[in-house]
Every structure is written in C-alpha cells, then in structure tokens.
TIVODO-991804 format. One record per residue (C-alpha): z, x, y. Coordinates in steps of 0.1 Angstrom, whole numbers, plus 5000, padded with zeros to 4 digits. Example, Ala and Ser with C-alpha at 12.3 -4.5 7.8 and 13.67 -1.06 7.14 Angstrom:
atom pz = 5078, px = 5123, py = 4955
atom pz = 5071, px = 5137, py = 4989
***
This chain:
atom pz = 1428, px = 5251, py = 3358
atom pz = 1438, px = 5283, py = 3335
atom pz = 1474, px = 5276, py = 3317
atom pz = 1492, px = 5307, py = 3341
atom pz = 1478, px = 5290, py = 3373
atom pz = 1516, px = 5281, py = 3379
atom pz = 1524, px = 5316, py = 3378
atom pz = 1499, px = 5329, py = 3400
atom pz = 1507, px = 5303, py = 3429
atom pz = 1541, px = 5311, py = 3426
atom pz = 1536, px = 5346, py = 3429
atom pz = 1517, px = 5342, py = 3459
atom pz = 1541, px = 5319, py = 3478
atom pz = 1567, px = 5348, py = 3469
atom pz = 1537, px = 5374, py = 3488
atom pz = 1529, px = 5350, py = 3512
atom pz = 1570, px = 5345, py = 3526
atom pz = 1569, px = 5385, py = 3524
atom pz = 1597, px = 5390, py = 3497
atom pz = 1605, px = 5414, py = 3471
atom pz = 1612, px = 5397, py = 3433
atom pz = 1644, px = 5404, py = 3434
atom pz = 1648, px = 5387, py = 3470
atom pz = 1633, px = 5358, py = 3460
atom pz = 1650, px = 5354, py = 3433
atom pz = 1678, px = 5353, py = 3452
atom pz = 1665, px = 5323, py = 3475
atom pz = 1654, px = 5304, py = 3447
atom pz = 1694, px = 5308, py = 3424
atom pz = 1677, px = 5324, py = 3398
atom pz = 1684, px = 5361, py = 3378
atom pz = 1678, px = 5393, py = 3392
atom pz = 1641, px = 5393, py = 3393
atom pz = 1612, px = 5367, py = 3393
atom pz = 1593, px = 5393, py = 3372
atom pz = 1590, px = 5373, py = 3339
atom pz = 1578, px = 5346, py = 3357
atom pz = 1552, px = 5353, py = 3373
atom pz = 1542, px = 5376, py = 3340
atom pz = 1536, px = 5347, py = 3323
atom pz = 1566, px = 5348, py = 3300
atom pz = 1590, px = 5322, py = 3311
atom pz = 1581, px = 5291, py = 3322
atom pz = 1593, px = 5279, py = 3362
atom pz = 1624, px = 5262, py = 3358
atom pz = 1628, px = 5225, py = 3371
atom pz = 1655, px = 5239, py = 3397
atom pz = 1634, px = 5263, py = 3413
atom pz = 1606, px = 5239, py = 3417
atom pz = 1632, px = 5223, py = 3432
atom pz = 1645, px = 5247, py = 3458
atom pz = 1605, px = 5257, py = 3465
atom pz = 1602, px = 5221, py = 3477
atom pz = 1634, px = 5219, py = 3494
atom pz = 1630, px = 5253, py = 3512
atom pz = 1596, px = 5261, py = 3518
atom pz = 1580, px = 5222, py = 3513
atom pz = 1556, px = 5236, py = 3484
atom pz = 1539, px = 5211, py = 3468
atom pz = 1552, px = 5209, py = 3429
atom pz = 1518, px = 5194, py = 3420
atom pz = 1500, px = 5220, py = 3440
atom pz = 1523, px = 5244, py = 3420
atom pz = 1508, px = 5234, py = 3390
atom pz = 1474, px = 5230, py = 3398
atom pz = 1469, px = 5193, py = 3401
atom pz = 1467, px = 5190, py = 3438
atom pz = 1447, px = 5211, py = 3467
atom pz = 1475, px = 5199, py = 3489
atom pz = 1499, px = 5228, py = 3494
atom pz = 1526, px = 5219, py = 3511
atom pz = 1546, px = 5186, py = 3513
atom pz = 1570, px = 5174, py = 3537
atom pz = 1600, px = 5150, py = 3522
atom pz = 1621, px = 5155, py = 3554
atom pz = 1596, px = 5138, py = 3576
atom pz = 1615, px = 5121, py = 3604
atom pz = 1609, px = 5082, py = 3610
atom pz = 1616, px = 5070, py = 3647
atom pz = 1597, px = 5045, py = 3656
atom pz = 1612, px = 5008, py = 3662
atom pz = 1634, px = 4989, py = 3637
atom pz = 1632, px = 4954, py = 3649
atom pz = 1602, px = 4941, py = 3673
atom pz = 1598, px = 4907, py = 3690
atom pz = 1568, px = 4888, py = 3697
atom pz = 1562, px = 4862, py = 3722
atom pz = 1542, px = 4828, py = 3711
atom pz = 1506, px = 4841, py = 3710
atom pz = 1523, px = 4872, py = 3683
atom pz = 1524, px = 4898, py = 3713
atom pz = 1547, px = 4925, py = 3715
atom pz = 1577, px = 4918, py = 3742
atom pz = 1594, px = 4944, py = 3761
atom pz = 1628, px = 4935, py = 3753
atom pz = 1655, px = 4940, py = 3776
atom pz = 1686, px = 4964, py = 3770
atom pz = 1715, px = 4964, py = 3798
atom pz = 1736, px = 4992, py = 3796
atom pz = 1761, px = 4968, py = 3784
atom pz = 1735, px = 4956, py = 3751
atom pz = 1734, px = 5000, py = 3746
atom pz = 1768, px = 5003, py = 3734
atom pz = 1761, px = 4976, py = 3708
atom pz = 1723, px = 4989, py = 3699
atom pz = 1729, px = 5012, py = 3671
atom pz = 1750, px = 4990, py = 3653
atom pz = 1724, px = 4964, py = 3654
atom pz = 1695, px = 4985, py = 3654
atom pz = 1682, px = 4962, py = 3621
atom pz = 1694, px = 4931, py = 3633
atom pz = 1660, px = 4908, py = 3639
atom pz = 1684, px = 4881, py = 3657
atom pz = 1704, px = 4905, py = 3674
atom pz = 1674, px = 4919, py = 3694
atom pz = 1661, px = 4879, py = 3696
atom pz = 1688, px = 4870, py = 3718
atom pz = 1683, px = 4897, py = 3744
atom pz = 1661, px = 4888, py = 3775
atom pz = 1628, px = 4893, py = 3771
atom pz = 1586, px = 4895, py = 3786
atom pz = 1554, px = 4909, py = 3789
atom pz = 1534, px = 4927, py = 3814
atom pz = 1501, px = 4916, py = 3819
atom pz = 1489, px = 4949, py = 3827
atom pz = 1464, px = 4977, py = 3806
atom pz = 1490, px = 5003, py = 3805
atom pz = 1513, px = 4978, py = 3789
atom pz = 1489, px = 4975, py = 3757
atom pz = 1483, px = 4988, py = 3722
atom pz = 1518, px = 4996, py = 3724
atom pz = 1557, px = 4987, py = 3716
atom pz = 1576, px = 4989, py = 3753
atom pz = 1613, px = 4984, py = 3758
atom pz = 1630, px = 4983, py = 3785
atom pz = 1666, px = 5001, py = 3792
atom pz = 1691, px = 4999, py = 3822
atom pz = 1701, px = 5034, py = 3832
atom pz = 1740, px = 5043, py = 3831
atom pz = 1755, px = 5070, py = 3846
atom pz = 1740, px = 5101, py = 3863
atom pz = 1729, px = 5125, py = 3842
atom pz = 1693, px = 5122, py = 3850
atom pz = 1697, px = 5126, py = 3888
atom pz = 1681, px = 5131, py = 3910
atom pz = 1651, px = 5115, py = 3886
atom pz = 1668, px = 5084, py = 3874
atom pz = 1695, px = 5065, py = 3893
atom pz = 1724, px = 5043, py = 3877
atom pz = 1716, px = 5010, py = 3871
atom pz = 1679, px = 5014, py = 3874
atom pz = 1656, px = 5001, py = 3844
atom pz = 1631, px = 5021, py = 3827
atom pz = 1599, px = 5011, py = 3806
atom pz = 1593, px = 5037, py = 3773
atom pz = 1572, px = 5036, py = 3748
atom pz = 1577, px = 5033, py = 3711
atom pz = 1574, px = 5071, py = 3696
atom pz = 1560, px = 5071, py = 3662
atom pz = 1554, px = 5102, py = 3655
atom pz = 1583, px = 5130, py = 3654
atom pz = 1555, px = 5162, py = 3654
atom pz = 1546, px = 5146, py = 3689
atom pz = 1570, px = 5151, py = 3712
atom pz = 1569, px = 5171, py = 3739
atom pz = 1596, px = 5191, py = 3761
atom pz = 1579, px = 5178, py = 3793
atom pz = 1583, px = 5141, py = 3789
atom pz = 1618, px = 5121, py = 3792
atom pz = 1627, px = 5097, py = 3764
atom pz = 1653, px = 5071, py = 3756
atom pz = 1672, px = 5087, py = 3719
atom pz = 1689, px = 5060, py = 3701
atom pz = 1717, px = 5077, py = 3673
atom pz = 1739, px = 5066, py = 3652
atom pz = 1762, px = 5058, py = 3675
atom pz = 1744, px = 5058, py = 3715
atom pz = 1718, px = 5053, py = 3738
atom pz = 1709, px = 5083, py = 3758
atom pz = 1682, px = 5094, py = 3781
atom pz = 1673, px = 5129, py = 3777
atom pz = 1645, px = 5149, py = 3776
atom pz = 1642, px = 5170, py = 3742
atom pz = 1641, px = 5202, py = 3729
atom pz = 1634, px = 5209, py = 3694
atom pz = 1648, px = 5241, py = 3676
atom pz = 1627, px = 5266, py = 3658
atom pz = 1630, px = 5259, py = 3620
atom pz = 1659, px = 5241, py = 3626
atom pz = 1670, px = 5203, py = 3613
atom pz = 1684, px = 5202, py = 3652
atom pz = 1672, px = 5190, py = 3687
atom pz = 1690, px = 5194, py = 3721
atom pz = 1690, px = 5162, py = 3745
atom pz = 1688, px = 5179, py = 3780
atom pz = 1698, px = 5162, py = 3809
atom pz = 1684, px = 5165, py = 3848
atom pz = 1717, px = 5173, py = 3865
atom pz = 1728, px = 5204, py = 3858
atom pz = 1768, px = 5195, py = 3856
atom pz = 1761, px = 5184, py = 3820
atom pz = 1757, px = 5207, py = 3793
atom pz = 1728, px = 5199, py = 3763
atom pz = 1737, px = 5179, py = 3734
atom pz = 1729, px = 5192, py = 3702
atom pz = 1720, px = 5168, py = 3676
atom pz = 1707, px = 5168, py = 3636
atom pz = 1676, px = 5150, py = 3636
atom pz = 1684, px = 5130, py = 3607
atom pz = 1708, px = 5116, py = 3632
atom pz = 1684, px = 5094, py = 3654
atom pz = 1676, px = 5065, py = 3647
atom pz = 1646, px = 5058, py = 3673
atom pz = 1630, px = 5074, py = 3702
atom pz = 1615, px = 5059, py = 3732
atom pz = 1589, px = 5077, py = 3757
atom pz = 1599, px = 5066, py = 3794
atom pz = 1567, px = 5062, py = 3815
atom pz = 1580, px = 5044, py = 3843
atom pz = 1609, px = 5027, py = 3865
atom pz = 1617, px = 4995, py = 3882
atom pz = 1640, px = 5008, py = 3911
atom pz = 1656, px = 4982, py = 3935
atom pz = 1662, px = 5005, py = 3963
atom pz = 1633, px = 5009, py = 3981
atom pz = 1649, px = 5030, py = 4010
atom pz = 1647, px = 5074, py = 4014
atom pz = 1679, px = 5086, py = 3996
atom pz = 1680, px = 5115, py = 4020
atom pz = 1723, px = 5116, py = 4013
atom pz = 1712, px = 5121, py = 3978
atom pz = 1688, px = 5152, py = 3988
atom pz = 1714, px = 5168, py = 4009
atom pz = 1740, px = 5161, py = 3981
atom pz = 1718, px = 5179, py = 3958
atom pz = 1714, px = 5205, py = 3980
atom pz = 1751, px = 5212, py = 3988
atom pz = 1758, px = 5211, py = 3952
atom pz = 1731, px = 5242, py = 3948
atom pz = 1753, px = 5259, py = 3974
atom pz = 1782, px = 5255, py = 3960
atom pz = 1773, px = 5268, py = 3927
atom pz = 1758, px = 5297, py = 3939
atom pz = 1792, px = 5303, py = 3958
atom pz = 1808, px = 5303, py = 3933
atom pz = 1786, px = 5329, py = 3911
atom pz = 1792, px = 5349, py = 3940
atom pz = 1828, px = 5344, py = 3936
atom pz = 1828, px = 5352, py = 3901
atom pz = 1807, px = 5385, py = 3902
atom pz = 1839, px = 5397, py = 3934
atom pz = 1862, px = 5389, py = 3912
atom pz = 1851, px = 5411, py = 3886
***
C-alpha cells in the first residue's frame, strides 16, 4: 500500500461519519483541525487511533493498510453459559434452578460444584438437542398473564448477543438477579430494557456489560391444568380500572 494510505482512510472515515475537520477533531481530542493530517504532514497519533476504535470500532490495522477488515468490535457482548453439567454418557443436563437457587446464581455463576449440586436431567426429546437447556422456577408475577408464579420454564442457552429478538422471552442473569423479561435493545446505546408482561411494572434499564448470561424460554411445565377464568376476569377489571382512572385524570385537569 502507498505510505499516505493512513491518511486517505482516515479522511474518509471523517467523510463517511459526515463531519467537518474541525468537528472531528473535536471527537477525536485533538487541535482545531484534522487538516495536517489528512495532508500528509503529521502522522495519526496513537490516541486518536485510539478513540477511532473506541468510538466508531475502526480497525487500526485496516487504518493502516494491513487489513481489508474495516471495522472491529472489542465491546462484543459474551452471554452464553458459565458452567455446564453433563450426565454419564457427556450429555448436556438441564439443570434445575428454584427460585430459591436464583438469589444465589449470580454469585456462583463460575462455580462448577455449585451448579453440580443442583437437581438435574435430560429430555429425551428432538427439541431438547444440539443445545444447552436450563430450567428456572418462575417467581413473582411480572410475566402474567403468560407465566405464573411458581411454574418452571425450559430456555435455551443464547450465544450470540446480535441475535436477540424483541418477540421472544428470555431468562437475564446480572450481576446480581435472575429475571424473566423480554428485551429491548437501545439504538447505539451500551443499554437494554427488560420488559415485563404485566403492565403494573415499569422496564428495567440495564448496561449490557451488566449481564452475565441470557437464556431463550421456549416452553413451560405448568401444574395447573384447570381454565384460570378468575385470572382473565382479573385481567380484565384491571384494564377497566386503568382506563378509569385516565379518565379521571384527563377531568381533573
């Protein structure tokens, strides 16, 4: 590659984020102008390859001509399981977490023998395979009128962060809890919301670089097999009663 390569890439990330020299810069903590640089005349500063990366994930090597591959991520977030089990023939177990096990689960979330003395099995079934399953005991009623307390829930291992979807449920393990909550991401943002089902409870919002694991529900063992039909007219009058009182609100004013 010509010697002013570096320049010429650098000017063009500047033209390709749509900002003037002296804007960027500006981003970058540098003088007034990026003029001199990308002229040739004074070499890019370790700092500012820096910030590129740290800002706008340019590749230093690409920078420099030694790499077609433009942009690199460093803030890629890993979820996927700390600790597995395996039963004697080296299968994966769905291990079992009681809402109880939860409040000790991210304190032990890299404990092998921690996880080893929870209850565990398999289920001989094809949607059980090629995967990591756990299972977790619902607590609480946030995901009503979905998920009840005290019902379990299989989920699958998540892997990879770029793959999650808003329309799916998942088990998020933190620092410091267990929730299930479906989540929505934030445009250009290090932060996710965990939304819950029932509408008394507001979204948490939470830095990504905060959880620690994230598990995919795809089913539910339920031990009531009857119609919850006080649940659906509970429901219901809880509608009601917040719309009464928007309407009471709106007189009001």
């Amino acid at each position: 590659m010509a010697i002013d390569e570096e320049f010429r890439r650098f000017k063009q990330v500047r033209e390709e984020l749509n900002l003037t020299q002296a804007a960027f810069a500006e981003e970058l903590g540098i003088g007034a102008t990026t003029a001199d640089i990308e002229r040739g005349r004074t070499r890019i500063p370790g700092q500012v390859v820096k910030e590129l990366l740290k800002k706008y994930h340019i590749n230093p090597l690409w920078l420099f001509g030694e790499s077609s591959q433009k942009y690199l991520y460093t803030d890629k977030v890993f979820v996927n399981p700390k600790v597995v089990t395996v039963d004697r023939t080296g299968k994966d177990n769905i291990v079992l977490v009681s809402a109880k096990a939860a409040a000790g689960y991210p304190n032990n979330i890299g404990d092998a023998q921690w996880f080893e003395a929870l209850p565990a099995f398999t289920i001989p079934l094809p949607e059980y395979r090629n995967a990591t399953f756990r299972g977790f005991q619902v607590d609480g009623d946030s995901m009503t009128p979905v998920l009840q307390s005290g019902e379990w829930i299989w989920a699958r291992a998540v892997d990879d962060w770029d793959g999650l979807s808003d329309k799916n449920m998942y088990v998020v393990v933190t620092v410091d809890s267990v929730l299930v909550k479906k989540i929505r991401k934030e445009k250009d943002s290090a932060f996710v919301n965990l939304i819950s089902l029932n509408p008394d409870y507001a979204p948490i919002r939470v830095d990504h670089n905060d959880i620690r694991e994230i598990w995919q529900v795809n089913s539910k063992l339920s031990f009531d097999l009857e119609p919850d039909n006080q649940q659906v007219s509970l429901q219901s009058l809880h509608h009601e009663m917040r719309e009464l009182r928007e309407e009471v609100k709106k007189l009001a004013k």
